[in-house]
N, C-alpha and C positions, 0 to 999 in steps of 0.2 A: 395403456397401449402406446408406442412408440410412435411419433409420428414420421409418416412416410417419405425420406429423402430422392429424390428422383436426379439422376442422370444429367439432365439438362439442370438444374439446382444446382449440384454441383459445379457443374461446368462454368456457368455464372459466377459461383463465386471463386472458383479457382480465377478466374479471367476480370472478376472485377478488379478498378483501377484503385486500390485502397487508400495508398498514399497519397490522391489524389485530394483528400477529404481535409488533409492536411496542408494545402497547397499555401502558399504565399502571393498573390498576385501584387505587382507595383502600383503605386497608385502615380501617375502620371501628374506632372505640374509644373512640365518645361515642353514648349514648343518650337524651340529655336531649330538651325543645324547646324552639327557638329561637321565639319569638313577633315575627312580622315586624307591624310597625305601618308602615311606608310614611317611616316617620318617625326611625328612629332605629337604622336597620342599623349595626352596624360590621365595619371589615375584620377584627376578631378572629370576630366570628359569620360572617362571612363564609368563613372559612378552617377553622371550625368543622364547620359545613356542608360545605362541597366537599369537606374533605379529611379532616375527622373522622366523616366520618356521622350528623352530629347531627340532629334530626329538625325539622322546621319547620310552623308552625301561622300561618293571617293573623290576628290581633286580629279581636273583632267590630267595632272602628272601620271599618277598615279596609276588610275584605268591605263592611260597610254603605254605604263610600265609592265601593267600585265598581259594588255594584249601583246605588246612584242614578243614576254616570256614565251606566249601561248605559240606565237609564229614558230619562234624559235624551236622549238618543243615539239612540231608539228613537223617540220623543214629537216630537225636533226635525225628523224624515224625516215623520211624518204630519203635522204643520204646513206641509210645504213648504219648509221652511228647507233649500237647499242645502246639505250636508253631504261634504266633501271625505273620498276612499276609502270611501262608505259609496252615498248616492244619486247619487253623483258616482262618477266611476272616480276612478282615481288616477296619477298620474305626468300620461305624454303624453294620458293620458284625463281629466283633470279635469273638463274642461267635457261630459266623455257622459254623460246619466243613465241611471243604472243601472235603478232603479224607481224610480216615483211610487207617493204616497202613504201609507196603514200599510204600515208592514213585516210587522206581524205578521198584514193581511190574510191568509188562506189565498194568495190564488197569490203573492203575495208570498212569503210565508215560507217556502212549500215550495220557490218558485224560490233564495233567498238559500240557505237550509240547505242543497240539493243542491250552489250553486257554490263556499260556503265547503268543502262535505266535498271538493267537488275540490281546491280552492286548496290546501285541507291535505296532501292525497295527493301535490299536483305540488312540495312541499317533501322532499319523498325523491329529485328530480333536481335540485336545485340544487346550487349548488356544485361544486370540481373537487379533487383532489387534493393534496395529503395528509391525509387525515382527521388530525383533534386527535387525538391519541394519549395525552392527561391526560384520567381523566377528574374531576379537580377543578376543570378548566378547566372543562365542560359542567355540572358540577354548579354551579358557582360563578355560571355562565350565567343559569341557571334559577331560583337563589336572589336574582341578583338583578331579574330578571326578575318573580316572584313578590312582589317588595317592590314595585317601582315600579306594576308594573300595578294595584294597588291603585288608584293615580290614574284607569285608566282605564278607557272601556268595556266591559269584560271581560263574557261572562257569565257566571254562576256556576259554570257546570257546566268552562268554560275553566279559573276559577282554581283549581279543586278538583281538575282532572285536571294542572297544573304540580306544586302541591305533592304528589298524590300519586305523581310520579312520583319526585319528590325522598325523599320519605319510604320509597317501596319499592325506590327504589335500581334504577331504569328509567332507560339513561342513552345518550340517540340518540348515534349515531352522527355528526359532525356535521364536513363537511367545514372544512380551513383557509383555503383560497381562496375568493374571491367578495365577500366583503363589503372595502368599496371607504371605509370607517369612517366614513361620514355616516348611520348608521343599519347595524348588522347584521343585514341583512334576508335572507340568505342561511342562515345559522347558526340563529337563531329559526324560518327556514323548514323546516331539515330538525329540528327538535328539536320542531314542530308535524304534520310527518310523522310520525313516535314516537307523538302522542298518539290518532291514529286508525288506528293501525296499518300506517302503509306506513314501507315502506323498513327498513334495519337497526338494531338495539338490541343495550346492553349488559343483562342481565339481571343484579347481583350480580357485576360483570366478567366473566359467560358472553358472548360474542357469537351474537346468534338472528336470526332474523325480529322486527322491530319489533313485529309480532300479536303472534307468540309470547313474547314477551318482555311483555306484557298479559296474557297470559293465565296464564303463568308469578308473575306480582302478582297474581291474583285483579284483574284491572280492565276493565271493560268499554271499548270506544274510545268516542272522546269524541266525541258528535255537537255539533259547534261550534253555538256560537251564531248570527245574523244578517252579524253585523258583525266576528267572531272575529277573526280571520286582521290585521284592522287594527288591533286590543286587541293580538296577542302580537308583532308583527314587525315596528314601527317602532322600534328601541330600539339603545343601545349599551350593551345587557348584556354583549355576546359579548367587547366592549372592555374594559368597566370588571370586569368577572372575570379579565382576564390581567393587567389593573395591579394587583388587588386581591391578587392572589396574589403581585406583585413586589415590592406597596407592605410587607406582611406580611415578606417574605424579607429586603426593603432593610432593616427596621428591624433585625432580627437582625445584616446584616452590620455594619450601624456602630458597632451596639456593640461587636462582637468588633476593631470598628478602633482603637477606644478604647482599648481593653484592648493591644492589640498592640502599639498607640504607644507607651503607658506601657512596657511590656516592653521595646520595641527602647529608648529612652531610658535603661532601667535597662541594659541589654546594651550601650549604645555607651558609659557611663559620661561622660554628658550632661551638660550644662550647661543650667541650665532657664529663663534669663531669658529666654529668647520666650514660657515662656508664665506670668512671671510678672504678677501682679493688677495691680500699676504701669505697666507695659509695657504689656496691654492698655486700660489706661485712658487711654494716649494717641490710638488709635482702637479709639473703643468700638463696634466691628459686634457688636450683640448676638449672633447665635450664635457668633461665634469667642469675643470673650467669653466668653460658656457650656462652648466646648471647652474652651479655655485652665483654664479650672476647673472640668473635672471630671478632664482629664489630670493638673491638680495634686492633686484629692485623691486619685486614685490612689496618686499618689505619694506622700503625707502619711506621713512617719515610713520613709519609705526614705533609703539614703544618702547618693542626689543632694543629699540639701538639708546632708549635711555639707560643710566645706573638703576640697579634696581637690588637692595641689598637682600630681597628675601628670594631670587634667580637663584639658581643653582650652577654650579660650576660646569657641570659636563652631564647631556643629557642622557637617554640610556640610547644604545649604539644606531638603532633604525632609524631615530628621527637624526642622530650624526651622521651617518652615514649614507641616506637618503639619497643623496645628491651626485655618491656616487652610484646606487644603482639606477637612477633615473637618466643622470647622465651617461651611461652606459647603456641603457636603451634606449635612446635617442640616439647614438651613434650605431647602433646594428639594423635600426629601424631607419637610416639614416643610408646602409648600406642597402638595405632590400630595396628601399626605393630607387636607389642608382641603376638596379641589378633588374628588376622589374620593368624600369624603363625600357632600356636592352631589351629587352626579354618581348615588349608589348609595340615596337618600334622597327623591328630584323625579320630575318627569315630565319626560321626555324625548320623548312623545309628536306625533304630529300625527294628526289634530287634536287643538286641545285642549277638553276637557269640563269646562265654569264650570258647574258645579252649585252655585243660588243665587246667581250673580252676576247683579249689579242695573245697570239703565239711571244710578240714582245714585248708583253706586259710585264713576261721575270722569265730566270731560266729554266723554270722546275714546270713552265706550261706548254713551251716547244719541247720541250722530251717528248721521245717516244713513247712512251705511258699515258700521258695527258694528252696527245696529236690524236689518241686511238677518240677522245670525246669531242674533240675541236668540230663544229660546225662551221664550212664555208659562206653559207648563206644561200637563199636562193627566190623563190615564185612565195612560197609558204611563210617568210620570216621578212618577206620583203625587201628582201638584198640583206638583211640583216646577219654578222657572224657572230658569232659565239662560244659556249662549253654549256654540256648539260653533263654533271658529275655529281654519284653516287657519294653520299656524306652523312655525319651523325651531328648535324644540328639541331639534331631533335633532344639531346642527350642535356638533360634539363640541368647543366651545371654550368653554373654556380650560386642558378636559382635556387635550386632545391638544398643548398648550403645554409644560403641566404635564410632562406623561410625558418628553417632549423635554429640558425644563432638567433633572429630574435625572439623567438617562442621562447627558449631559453635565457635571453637576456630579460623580459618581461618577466618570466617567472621568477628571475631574481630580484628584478622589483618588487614584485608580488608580495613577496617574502616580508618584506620591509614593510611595506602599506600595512599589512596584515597585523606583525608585529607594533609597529608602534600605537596602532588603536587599543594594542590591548594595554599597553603600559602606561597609558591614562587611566588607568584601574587603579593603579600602584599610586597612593599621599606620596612614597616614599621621593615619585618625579614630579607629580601635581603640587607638591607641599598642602595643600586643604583637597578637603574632597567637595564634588560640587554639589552635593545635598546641604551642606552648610553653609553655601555660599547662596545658591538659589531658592533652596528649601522646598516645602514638597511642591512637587508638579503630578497631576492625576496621569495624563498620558505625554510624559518626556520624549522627544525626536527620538533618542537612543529606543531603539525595538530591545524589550526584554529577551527578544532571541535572539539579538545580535552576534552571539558566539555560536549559535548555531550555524548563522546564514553563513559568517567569516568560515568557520570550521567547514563548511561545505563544500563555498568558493575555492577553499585553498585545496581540497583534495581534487574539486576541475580543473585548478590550476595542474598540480602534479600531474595528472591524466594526460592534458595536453602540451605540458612539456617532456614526456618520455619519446626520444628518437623516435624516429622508423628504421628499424634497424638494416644496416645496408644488403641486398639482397642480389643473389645472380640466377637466375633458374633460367633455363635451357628450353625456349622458345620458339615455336615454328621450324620445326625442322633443326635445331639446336642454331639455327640464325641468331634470334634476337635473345641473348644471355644476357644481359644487364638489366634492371628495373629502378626506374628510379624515383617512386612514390612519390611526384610532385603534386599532384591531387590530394593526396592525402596528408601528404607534410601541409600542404596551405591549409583544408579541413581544421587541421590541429592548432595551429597559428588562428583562424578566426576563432575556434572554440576558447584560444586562449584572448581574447582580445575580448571577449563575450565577459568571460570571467571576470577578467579586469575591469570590465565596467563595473560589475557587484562590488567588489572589492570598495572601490573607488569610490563609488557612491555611499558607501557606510563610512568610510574615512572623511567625506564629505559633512556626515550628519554630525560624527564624533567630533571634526574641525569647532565645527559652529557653535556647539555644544558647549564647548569650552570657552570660545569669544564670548559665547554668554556670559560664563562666569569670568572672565578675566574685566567684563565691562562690567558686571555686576560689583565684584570689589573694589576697584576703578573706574567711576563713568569716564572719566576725564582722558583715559588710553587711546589713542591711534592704533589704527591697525593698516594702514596704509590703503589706498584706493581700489585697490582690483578686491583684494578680502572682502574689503566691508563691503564693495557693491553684490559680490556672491553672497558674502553671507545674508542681511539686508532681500537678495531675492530670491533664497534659499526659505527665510522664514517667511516669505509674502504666502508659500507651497505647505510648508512645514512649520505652523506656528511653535514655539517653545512651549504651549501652553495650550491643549487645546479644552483644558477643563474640562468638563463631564461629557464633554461628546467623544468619542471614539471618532481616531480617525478613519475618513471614508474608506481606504486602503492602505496596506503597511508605508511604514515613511522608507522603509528601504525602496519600494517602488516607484514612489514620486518620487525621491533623490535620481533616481535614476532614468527616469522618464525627464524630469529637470536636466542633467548632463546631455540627454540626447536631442530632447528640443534647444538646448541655448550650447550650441558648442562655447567652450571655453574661445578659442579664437575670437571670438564675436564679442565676450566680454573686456579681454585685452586690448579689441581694438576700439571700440566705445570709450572705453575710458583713456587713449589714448590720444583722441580727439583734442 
């Protein structure tokens, strides 16, 4: 007999939080605060924040910047200045007026306060499944959200309930679909649901009721401003916090590529004229250039640079060439960060809010075109003048470029990493093999599946190097026709930085592997300072030997748990000392 499904059963589990199960909460182990000025975020406070717990506060600049905006904003609707998403709808509605007049009239103001507390409330249906399941991702959202809005109309009571959210560690729930990366306006929408209590919240990574999760902070919900909902949700925070979190991870994997290069070059018992100083000087690409010399002082005072008549003249291309795909991701990776900077530092808003720009600031703003946005100033703006004008700052480019060339550039690293582990296979580069050198080992560093895991990595890597192919589809009213997949291009970029740790970490174990045997035919070899102290704390994790005990877990996963607890940075600068 079947057992009986009931209505409400269903219902429950149509409505349970599934993804939920799957959560990531941050484990907190920074108390400081980070001081956001609109002006000078970096991706280390960045990553601070989301994933450190570190606490954040706006500079008085900054607050003071937006409540002007806000004046301003306020003051240019009782002038009659059209004002796009404000006295004007938005999207297919641009040209409906919303209200005339003050805003802060009574039936104005009580009309705007009640349809902003809805807009906020109808941000706990948007979006569709998979909820984000980081929540450094959402927090990283929010932080940078809480920088930029600085630029904008915000009201105060807005910016105070973002970072207080951040600060007490209230962290919406916030769907992955929907935002379409010309502005995250999906994502902002359900983490504006959070601030007035609908929809669901993480409390301290408890999952609650959004309320409940407010009042579990000690914080009352935020009765939004006039104009709110157009201050927090035109932005590509939701984007520039998934690169910001890859751009942070990417730097860590390159170094560790560097290191590993050097390693497999000491393990293949290499020959180093590709990346000698002469050699590069014949084409000078400044960052290969740069690799070329830092892989050489790696190596500074190791054996390579002795004669060595059983060396091989020219090694096989990946470990030659190395240097130039690394150096070549380094400089794209090199660019995102530039570009991300920008990106995490500006307004990206629409509109935009010129507090104190002038008619004779240039000539293209006293025209009669631009005179139609001019604010005079008044009671609302505090005597303050201005322009509030309709713009596509939201139009995620040259970010979404950005993210693209280095997922790309990495996977041409990739390429290389991948290949040269396997041509330590071939005597014909090794000249001996290392069973003859070593002799047997019961459980060897190298995983007997290493050409599976490699073979695996390298088909994630391909995955998240394939474009997002450029797209135009006819939006709101046929408004909004462009899309520019900034969410989902960064997605792809950490998926691919994800990979490259795999990668990395097996070209790690193969490095050492080989300094075994090149110490083992040679005790008397150097391998310069930064190698030996990796390799050295590589085998403290992964002995060469661990005789009839199996190890506790694959050595792919310690290798790789080792790169992420001991960034390479941290070893270059120790032994720098």
């Amino acid at each position: 007999m079947r057992p009986v499904v009931t209505v409400a059963a269903l219902l429950a589990l149509a409505i349970a939080p599934a993804a939920a199960r799957a959560y990531h909460p941050i484990v907190p182990t920074r108390s400081d605060t980070i001081v956001l000025t609109g002006k000078t975020l970096t991706v280390e406070q960045v990553v601070a924040i989301a994933r450190d717990g570190a606490r954040v506060r706006l500079s008085d600049a900054a607050t003071r910047r937006s409540a002007d905006a806000y004046g301003l904003l306020i003051e240019a609707a009782a002038e009659g200045v059209p004002v796009y998403w404000f006295n004007r709808g938005d999207g297919a509605n641009r040209q409906v007026d919303i209200f005339t007049g003050d805003p802060l009239a009574p039936a104005n103001e009580a009309m705007l306060t009640a349809r902003e507390l809805a807009i906020f409330k109808r941000g706990a249906a948007a979006g569709f499944p998979p909820e984000v399941d980081s929540e450094e991702i959402v927090r990283a959202t929010m932080a940078i959200r809480a920088n930029t809005m600085s630029f904008e109309a915000a009201s105060p009571q807005l910016t105070a309930m973002l970072v207080a959210l951040l600060n007490d560690r209230v962290t919406p729930v916030v769907y992955a679909r929907g935002s379409v990366g010309e502005g995250d306006l999906v994502p902002l929408g359900n983490i504006g649901a959070t601030m007035v209590g609908a929809g669901d919240a993480y409390f301290r990574g408890k999952r609650m009721r959004a309320a409940d999760a407010l009042q579990e902070a000690g914080l009352a919900p935020l009765r939004p401003g006039v104009a709110d909902d157009s201050a927090l949700t035109p932005t590509n925070a939701y984007t520039a916090a998934i690169a910001t979190l890859a751009v942070y991870d990417a730097k860590r994997a390159l170094e560790w590529a560097d290191i590993a290069y050097a390693m497999d070059l000491l393990g293949m018992n290499s020959s180093l004229t590709p990346i000698a100083s002469g050699v590069q000087a014949n084409r000078p690409v400044p960052s290969i250039v740069a690799e070329a010399a830092r892989i050489s002082e790696l190596l500074r005072g190791s054996y390579l640079y002795d004669a060595d008549p059983d060396r091989i003249i020219q090694d096989p291309e990946s470990l030659r060439a190395s240097a130039q795909r690394q150096g070549a991701a380094w400089d794209a990776w090199s660019r995102l960060h530039a570009s991300l900077l920008l990106q995490i530092n500006s307004s990206d808003h629409n509109p935009a809010v010129l507090v104190g720009a002038s008619p004779s600031d240039s000539w293209d703003m006293r025209t009669p075109q631009m005179m139609q946005f001019y604010v005079k100033g008044g009671p609302r703006s505090h005597g303050q003048h201005g322009y509030v004008l309709s713009d596509a700052n939201w139009d995620p480019y040259p970010l979404a470029n950005d993210i693209e060339a280095f997922s790309l550039a990495l996977a041409n690293m990739d390429v290389a990493v991948s290949q040269r582990v396997r041509r330590f296979k071939s005597r014909f580069f090794t000249v001996v093999a290392a069973g003859d050198v070593l002799g047997p080992i019961a459980y060897p560093p190298l995983q007997d599946y290493s050409d599976y895991l490699s073979g695996d990595l390298e088909h994630q890597v391909n995955v998240a190097a394939e474009p997002v192919h450029p797209t135009g589809q006819a939006l709101i009213g046929d408004v909004e026709d462009l899309q520019g997949e900034g969410a989902l291009k960064a997605s792809h970029a950490r998926a691919m930085v994800d990979a490259t740790d795999g990668l990395l970490a097996l070209d790690l174990l193969n490095g050492a592997y080989w300094m075994d045997v090149r110490a083992k035919q040679v005790p008397s070899r150097a391998f310069g300072a930064v190698p030996t102290a990796v390799w050295h704390a590589l085998r403290a994790v992964v002995p060469l030997d661990s005789g009839t005990a199996l190890p506790p877990r694959p050595n792919g996963v310690t290798a790789l748990s080792f790169m992420r607890a001991h960034p390479a940075s941290e070893v270059l600068a120790e032994r720098s000392r």
